[in-house]
N, C-alpha and C positions, 0 to 999 in steps of 0.2 A: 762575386758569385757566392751565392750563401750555399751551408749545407748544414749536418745535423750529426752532434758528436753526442751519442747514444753511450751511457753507461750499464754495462750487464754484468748478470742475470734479473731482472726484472721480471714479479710476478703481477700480471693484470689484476683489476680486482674493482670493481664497485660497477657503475651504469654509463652508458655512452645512449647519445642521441646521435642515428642516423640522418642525411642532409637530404639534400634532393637528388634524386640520378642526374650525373652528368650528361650519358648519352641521349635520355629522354629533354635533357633542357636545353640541348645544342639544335636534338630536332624541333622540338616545338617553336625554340627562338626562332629559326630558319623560315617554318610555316607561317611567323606571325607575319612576313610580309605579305601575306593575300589578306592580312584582315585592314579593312575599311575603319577607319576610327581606332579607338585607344584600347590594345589587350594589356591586362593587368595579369602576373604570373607570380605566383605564388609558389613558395618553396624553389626556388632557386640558388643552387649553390654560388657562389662568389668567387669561384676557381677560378685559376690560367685560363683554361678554354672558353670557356662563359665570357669572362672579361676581353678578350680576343674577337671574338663573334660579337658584341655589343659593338666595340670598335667599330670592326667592319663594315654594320649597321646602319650606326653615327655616320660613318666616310660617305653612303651609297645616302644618307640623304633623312633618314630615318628620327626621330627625337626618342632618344633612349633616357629614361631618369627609372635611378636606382629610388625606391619609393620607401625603404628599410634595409639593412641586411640582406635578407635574401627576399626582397619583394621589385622587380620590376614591371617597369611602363615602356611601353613600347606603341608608338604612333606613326604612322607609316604613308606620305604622302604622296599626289597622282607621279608626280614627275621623278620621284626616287631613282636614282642611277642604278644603271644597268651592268657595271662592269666592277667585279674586284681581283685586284691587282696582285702580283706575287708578294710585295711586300707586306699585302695588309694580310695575304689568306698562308705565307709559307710556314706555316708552323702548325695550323690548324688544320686536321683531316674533315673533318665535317664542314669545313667552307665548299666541301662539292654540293649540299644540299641547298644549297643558294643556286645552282643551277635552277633547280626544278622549280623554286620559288619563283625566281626571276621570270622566268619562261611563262610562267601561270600568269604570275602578275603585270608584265610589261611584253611579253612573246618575243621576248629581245633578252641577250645573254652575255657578258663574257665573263668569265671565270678562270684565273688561274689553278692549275695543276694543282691539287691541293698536297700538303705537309705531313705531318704527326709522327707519330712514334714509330721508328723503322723496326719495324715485329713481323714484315712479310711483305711479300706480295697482295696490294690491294688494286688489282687493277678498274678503270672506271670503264670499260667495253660494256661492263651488264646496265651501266645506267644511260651509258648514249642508246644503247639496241634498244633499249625501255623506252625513252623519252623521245628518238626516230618514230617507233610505232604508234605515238601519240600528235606522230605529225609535225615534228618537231625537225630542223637542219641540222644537225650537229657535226662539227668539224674541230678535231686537234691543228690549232697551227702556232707558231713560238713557242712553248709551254702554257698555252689557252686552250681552256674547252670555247668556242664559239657557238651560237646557236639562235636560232630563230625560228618562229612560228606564226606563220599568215592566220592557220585553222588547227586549233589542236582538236582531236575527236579520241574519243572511248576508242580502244581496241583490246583483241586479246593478248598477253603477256607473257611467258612462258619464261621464269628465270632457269637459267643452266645450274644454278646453285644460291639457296635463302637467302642473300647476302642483303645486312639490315639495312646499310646503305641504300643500295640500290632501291629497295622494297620501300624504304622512304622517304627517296625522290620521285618513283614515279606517282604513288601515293598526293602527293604534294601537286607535282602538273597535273594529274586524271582529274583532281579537284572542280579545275576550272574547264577541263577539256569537254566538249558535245557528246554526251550519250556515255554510256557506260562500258568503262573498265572495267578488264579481269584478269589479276594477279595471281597466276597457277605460279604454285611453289617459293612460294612468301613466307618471307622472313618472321617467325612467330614469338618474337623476343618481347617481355611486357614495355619496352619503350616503346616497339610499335603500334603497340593497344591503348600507348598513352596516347602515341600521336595522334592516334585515331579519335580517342576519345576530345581529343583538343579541338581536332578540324570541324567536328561535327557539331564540337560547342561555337565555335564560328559561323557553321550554317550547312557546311557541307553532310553528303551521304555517303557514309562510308561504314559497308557491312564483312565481317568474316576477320577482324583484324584479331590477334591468335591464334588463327587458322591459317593452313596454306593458301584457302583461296578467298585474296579479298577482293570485294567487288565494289568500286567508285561513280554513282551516278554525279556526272559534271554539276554543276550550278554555276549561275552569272555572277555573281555574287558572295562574298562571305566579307563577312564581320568582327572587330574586334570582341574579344570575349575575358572573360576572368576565369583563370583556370588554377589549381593548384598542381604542381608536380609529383609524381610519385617518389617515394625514396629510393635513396640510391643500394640494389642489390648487391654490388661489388663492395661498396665501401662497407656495407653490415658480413657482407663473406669475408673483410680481411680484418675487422676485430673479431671475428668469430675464430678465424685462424690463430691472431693473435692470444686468443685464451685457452686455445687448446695447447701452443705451444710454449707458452709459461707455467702450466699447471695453475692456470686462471680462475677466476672468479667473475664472471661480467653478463650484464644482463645489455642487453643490444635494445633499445627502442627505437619508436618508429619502421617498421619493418614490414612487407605483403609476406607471410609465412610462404607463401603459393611459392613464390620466387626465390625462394631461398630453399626449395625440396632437394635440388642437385648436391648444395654445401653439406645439408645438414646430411645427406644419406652417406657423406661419405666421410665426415666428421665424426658419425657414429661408428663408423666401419674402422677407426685408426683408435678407437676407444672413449673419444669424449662423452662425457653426458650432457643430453639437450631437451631443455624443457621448453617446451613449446604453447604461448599466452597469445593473447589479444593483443595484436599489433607490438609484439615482443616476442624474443628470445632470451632463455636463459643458457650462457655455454658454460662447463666447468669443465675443466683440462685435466686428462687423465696423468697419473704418475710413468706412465710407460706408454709412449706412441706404438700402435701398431701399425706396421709396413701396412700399404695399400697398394694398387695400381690405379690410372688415373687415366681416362683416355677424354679431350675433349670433345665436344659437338656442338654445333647449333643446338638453341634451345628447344625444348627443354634439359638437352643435354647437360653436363660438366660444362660451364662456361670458359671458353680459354684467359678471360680477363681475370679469373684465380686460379689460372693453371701455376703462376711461378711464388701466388703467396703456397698454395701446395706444395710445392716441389720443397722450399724452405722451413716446412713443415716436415714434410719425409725425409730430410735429412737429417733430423733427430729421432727418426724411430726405429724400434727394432727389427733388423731383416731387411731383405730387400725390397724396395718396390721399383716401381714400373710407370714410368709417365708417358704417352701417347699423344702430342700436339698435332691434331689433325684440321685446322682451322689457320694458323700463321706460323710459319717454317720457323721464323727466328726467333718466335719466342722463348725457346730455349738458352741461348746465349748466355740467357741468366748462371747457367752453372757453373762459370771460369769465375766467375763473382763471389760465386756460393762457397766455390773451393778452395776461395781465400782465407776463410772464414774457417777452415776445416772441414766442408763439406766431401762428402768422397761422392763422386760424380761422374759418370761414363755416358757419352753422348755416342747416339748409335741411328746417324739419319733424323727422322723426327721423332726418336725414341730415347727417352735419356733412364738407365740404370740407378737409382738411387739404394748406395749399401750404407743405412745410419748408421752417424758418427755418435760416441758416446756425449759431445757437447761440439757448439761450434764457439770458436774466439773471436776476439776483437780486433777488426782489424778498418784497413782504407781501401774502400770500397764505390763504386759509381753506378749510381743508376742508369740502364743501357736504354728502359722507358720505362712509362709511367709507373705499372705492375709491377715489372722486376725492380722497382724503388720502393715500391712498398714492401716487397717482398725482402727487400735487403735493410730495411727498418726493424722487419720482426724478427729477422735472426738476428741483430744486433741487439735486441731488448733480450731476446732466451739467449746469449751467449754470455761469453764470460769477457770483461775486461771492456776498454774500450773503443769501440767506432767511431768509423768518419766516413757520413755517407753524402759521395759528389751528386752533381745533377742535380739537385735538390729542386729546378725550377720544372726538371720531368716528372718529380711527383704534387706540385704544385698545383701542374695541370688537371689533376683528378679529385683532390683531395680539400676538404676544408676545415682549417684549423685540427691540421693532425695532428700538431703538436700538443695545441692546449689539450689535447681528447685524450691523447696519449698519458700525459702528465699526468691528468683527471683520474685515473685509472692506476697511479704509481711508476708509472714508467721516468729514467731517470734523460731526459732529452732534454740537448740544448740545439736553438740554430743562432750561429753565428755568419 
């Protein structure tokens, strides 16, 4: 088991290149099996999860070749199997969006239950009620989604709550389904404006993605395409964190500004200065955190996927603040982590009390998932002394070459 023995106080300081979004390249991957012929995908992280999803790909039948780095091929033939299994999908959350692929592409399904980081309650009821209204069988039996579809047809949609998931499997079946789809209260997160943008480059029509209500006219048809990925928002929100919480220096490249309005509004509010460029940011970390309060949402709200690099942030600043996880119950968890460290920390339901400590220490620490690992990376770079941070293979899944980034930047990391 590797992990990552962090020497602090470490101040950030020079340029980092943001990768690709992970969650926009697990959806795309997923979509690429409705394309005919070879999509080529650009800007592709080389993460845990990515690597995992290619797998699964490969097993269902697919010829997957890494073309660079982060450049893959993906070709996807008539007869591709229709069924993945707990072992290939239990760790991967995003193996549910192979549902809606498969269904599109072969109208024949089985899926196990899918995995990921235990951060709450994710239940999949919004994506069967979705993908039933599209004419679709769907049945849990052993820890399998099952599913089938004589006739998929367009209908109207009505999620109970955005949920990205959901919103970008039905997205995925409406594709191929008779007549048009309407997704009232969709998910408006920019992965699913990438997706959008992916499937269209495939062939399909797909309008309002951004919006609550998107609308999917079916087509017989779609196409492999060459698409490139958008960067990844989360992994530029936690070097942006990162420099605020060392009294840093770092300019963030590759970035949509757009998508990063939630970080910055509130990275200005605890003190940092943000200069804001052409497909860049500049973060410089103030001498003195100021207390914030912090409540998540669906976009464009506070992302909850930097709700616990935040929380590791507020624990160095002056006064109290106030965090609100209104999107995944346990994402909080992180703070018996934090308090190792010398964090002072009061968990109150889904609300946790943050009173800054004057410095956090070094100490042996576990990542609980993926976030709360990153988030337990950066206060070991702003603490004093040294860490040892476990799980190393929960922030693997997110992240690429954190280390070398980290270093790049002066940070004193080793994985051993």
């Amino acid at each position: 088991m590797s992990k990552l023995i962090i020497k602090g106080p470490s101040r950030l300081e020079g340029k980092v290149r943001i990768s690709g979004a992970k969650n926009a390249a697990l959806a795309i991957i997923s979509a690429s099996l409705l394309g005919e012929g070879e999509t080529i995908l650009e800007n592709v992280p080389p993460i845990g999860d990515v690597v995992i999803l290619t797998k699964i790909l490969a097993a269902l039948g697919a010829n997957v070749k890494w073309l660079g780095e982060e450049t893959l091929s993906l070709t996807v033939p008539d007869d591709i199997d229709h069924e993945a299994t707990y072992i290939q999908v239990k760790s991967l959350r995003a193996s549910n969006l192979l549902l809606g692929a498969l269904l599109a592409r072969k109208r024949i399904a089985k899926v196990s239950l899918p995995g990921g980081c235990q951060i709450g309650s994710r239940p999949m009821d919004l994506h069967i009620k979705g993908l039933n209204q599209l004419g679709c069988n769907l049945s849990i039996e052993h820890g399998y989604i099952q599913g089938s579809a004589d006739h998929m047809h367009g209908a109207r949609i009505y999620l109970d709550f955005p949920s990205v998931g959901a919103t970008e499997n039905i997205m995925i079946a409406a594709t191929r389904a008779e007549g048009q789809t309407i997704l009232e209260n969709a998910a408006k997160e920019p992965e699913i404006v990438d997706m959008a943008n992916f499937l269209n480059a495939m062939g399909a029509k797909v309008r309002g993605a951004g919006t609550d209500v998107i609308r999917i006219d079916g087509v017989k048809h779609l196409s492999g395409a060459h698409y490139s990925i958008i960067p990844d928002r989360i992994e530029a929100g936690t070097f942006m964190v990162g420099a605020a919480m060392t009294e840093g220096n770092v300019l963030v490249e590759n970035v949509i500004l757009t998508h990063l309005k939630p970080m910055i509004a509130k990275l200005k509010e605890v003190g940092t200065y943000i200069e804001e460029r052409d497909n860049e940011v500049l973060v410089v970390g103030p001498k003195i955190i100021q207390a914030a309060d912090v409540k998540t949402f669906p976009y464009p709200g506070f992302p909850t996927d930097m709700q616990s690099q935040m929380m590791a942030l507020l624990a160095l600043a002056q006064g109290t603040s106030m965090i609100t996880e209104n999107v995944f119950e346990n994402r909080l968890q992180l703070a018996d982590e934090l308090k190792r460290m010398g964090a002072q920390i009061t968990l109150e339901g889904r609300m946790a009390v943050i009173e800054g400590a004057e410095k956090l220490m070094g100490a042996s620490v576990k990542a609980l998932d993926l976030r709360a690992g990153a988030a337990l990376v950066l206060a070991a770079i702003a603490g004093e002394g040294v860490s040892e941070i476990n799980n190393l293979e929960l922030i693997d899944r997110g992240y690429f070459h954190l280390k070398e980034k980290l270093c790049s930047l002066g940070a004193d990391v080793q994985r051993v």
